[in-house]
C-alpha positions in Angstrom: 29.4 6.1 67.2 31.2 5.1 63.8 31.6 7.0 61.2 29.8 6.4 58.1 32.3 7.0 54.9 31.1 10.0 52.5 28.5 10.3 50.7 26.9 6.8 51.6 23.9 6.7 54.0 24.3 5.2 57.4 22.7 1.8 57.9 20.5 1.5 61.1 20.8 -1.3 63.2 17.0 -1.9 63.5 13.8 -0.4 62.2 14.3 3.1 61.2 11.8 4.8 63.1 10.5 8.3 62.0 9.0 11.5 63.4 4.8 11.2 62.5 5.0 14.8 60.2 8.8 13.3 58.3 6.8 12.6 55.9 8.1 9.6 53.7 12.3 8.7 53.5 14.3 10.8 50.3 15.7 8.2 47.2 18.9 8.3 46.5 18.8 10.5 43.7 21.7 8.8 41.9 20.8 7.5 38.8 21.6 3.6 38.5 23.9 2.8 35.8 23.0 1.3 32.2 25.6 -0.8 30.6 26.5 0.0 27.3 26.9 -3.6 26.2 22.8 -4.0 27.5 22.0 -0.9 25.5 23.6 -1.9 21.6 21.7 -5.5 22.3 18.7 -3.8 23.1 19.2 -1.5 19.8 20.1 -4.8 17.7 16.5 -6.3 18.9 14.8 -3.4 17.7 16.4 -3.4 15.0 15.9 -6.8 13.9 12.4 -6.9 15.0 12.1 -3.2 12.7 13.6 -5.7 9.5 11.3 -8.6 9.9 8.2 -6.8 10.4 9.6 -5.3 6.9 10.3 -8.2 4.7 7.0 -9.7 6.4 4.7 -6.3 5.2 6.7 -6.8 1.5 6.4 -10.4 1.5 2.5 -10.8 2.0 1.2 -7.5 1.3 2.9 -5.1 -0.6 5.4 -5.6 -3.6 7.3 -3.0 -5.5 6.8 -3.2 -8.9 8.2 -1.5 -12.4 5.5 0.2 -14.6 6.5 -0.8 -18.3 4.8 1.0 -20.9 2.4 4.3 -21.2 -0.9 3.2 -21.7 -1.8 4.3 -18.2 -0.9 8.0 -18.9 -0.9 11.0 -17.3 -0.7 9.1 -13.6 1.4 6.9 -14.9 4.6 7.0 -16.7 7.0 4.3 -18.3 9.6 3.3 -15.9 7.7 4.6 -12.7 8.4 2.5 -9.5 5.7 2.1 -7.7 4.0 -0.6 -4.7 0.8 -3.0 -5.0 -0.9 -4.2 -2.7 -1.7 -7.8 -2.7 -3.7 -8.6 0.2 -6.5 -6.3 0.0 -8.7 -8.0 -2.5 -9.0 -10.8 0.3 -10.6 -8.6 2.5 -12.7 -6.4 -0.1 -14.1 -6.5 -3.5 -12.4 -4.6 -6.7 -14.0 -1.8 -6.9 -15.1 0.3 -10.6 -12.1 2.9 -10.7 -9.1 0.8 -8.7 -6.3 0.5 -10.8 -5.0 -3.0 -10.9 -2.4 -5.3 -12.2 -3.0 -8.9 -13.3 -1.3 -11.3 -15.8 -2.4 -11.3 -19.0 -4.9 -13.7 -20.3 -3.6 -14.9 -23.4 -0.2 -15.1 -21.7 0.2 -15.5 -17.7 4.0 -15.0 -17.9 3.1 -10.9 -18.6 1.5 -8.8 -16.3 -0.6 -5.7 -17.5 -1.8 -3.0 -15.0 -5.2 -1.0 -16.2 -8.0 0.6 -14.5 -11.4 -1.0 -13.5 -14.4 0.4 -15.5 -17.2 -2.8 -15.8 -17.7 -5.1 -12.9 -19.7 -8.1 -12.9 -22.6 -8.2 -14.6 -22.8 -4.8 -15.8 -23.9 -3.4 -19.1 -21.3 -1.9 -20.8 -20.7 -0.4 -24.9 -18.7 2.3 -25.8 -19.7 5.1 -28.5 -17.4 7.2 -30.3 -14.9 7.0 -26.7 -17.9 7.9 -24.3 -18.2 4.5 -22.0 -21.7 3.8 -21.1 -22.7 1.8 -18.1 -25.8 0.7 -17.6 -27.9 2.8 -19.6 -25.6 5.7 -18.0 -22.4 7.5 -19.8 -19.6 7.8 -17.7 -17.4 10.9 -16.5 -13.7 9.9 -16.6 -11.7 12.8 -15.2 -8.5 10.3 -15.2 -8.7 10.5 -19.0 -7.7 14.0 -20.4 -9.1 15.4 -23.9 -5.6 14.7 -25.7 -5.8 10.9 -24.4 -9.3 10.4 -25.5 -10.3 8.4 -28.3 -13.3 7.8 -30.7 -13.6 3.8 -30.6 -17.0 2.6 -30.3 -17.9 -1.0 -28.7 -21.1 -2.8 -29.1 -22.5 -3.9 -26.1 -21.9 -6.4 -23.7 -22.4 -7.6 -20.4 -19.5 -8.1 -17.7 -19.4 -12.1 -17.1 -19.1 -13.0 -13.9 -15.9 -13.1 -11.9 -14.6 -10.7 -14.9 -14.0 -7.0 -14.8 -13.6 -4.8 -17.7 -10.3 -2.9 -18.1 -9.3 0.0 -19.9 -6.1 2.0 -19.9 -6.1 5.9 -19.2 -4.4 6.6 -22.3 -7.2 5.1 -24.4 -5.8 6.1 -28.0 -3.0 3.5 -27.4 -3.9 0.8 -24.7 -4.3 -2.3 -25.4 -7.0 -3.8 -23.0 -10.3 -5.6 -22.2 -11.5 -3.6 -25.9 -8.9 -6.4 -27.4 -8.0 -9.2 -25.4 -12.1 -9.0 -23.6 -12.7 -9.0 -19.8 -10.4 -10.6 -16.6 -11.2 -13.2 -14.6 -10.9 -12.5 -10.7 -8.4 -15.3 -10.1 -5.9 -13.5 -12.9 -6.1 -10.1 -11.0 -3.3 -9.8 -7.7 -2.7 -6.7 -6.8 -3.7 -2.9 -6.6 -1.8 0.3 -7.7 -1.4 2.1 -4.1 1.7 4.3 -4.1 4.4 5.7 -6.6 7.9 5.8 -4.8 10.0 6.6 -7.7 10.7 9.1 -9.4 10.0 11.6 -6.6 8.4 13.8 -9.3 5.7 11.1 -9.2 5.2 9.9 -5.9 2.3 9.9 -4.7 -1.1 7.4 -4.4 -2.5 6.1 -7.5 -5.9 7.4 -8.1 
């Protein structure tokens, strides 16, 4: 009977045939070789894949963006970097309290972020700095003492498709007290998340 060389198995010239309690053959316990080449391309595909799905999420539903100005104060500061989404308000309404950015209605070129305080259709005056809503004055814990102010409003009521905005730092924001309420289509995009400065990041509330 030949030989077989080391360490390969023999090869049987028929049908291996096995004692009933053998139980079932052993694998070959050598592990089958990857090629490195097959491994980088494999890395490069996720890779690629990892960059799309990137500019794809940035492209259609979040933007970085550069806060410019103070008037939303504490939360947010001059120069702050921070992402918007600009999907979400296709899928959900604005919501009283969402801070968002829009362009400016008396010149679309600039874009202003402020917080939501008056939908549609609600009643809304302000007296001495209290907003009132509806019969109802309103709690603002996202305004502190030192950014409160005593401007009064007379009454109005929201227009539809329009929102009321207001800065956080109400002694110097210029807003929907000025230049009136925003139309829905100007509005494209919500405050979500400061990146930069660390000191900062966090989510907008």
């Amino acid at each position: 009977m030949q030989t077989a060389p080391e360490n390969n198995f023999p090869i049987p010239d028929g049908p291996e045939k096995l004692p009933a309690d053998s139980g079932p053959p052993e694998l070959d316990p050598t592990p089958i070789p990857v090629s490195k080449s097959s491994g980088l391309g494999l890395w490069l595909r996720d890779l690629l894949v990892s960059a799309v799905a990137s500019v794809l999420i940035i492209t259609f539903l979040y933007q970085p963006v550069r806060v410019e100005g103070t008037s939303m104060l504490p939360r947010l500061e001059d120069r702050d970097r921070m992402f918007i989404n600009k999907f979400v308000y296709h899928i959900s309404a604005i919501e009283r309290g969402d801070v968002v950015v829009f362009h400016y209605p008396r010149n679309t070129e600039q874009s202003y972020i402020k917080r939501v305080i008056g939908l549609p259709g609600d009643r809304l005056r302000i007296d001495h700095g209290v907003v009132w809503l509806n019969g109802k004055p309103q709690i603002e814990p996202y305004v502190p003492e030192e950014y409160q102010d005593t401007e009064s409003m007379a009454q109005i009521v929201v227009p539809a498709g329009s929102y009321f905005m207001m800065g956080d730092h109400r002694c110097i924001s210029w807003d929907s007290r000025r230049f009136g309420p925003v139309q829905n289509s100007f509005i494209y995009g919500k405050a979500v998340f400061v990146y930069w400065p660390t000191r900062d990041a966090g989510v907008v509330r």
